[in-house]
C-alpha positions in Angstrom: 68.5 120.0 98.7 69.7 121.8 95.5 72.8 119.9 93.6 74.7 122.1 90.9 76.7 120.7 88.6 79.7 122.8 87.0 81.9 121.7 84.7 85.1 123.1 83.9 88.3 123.0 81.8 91.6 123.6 83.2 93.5 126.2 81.0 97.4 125.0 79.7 99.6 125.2 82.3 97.9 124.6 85.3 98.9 121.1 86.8 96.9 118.9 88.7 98.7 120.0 91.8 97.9 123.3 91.1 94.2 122.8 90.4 93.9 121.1 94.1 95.3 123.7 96.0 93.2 126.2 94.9 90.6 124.2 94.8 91.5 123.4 98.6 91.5 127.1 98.8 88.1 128.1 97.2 87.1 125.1 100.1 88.3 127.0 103.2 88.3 130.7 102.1 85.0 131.0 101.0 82.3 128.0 100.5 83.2 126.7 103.7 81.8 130.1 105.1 78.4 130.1 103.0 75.4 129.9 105.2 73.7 126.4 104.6 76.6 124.9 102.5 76.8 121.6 102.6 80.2 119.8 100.5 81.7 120.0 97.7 83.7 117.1 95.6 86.3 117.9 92.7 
């Protein structure tokens, strides 16, 4: 199992609300489609 850890800052401007839908995005869009992904928490 390989864990990455990637820490972030949100830029001014971007609410919380915003960050989660792309986030929720990013989820289905792409990593969801990744052979052997796994999850992801925010």
């Amino acid at each position: 199992m390989i864990v990455e850890w990637a820490p972030f800052t949100v830029i001014d401007g971007v609410s919380d609300r915003d960050l989660m839908a792309m986030a929720s995005r990013l989820q289905t869009d792409f990593l969801a489609k990744q052979a052997g992904y796994v999850r992801r928490e925010l």
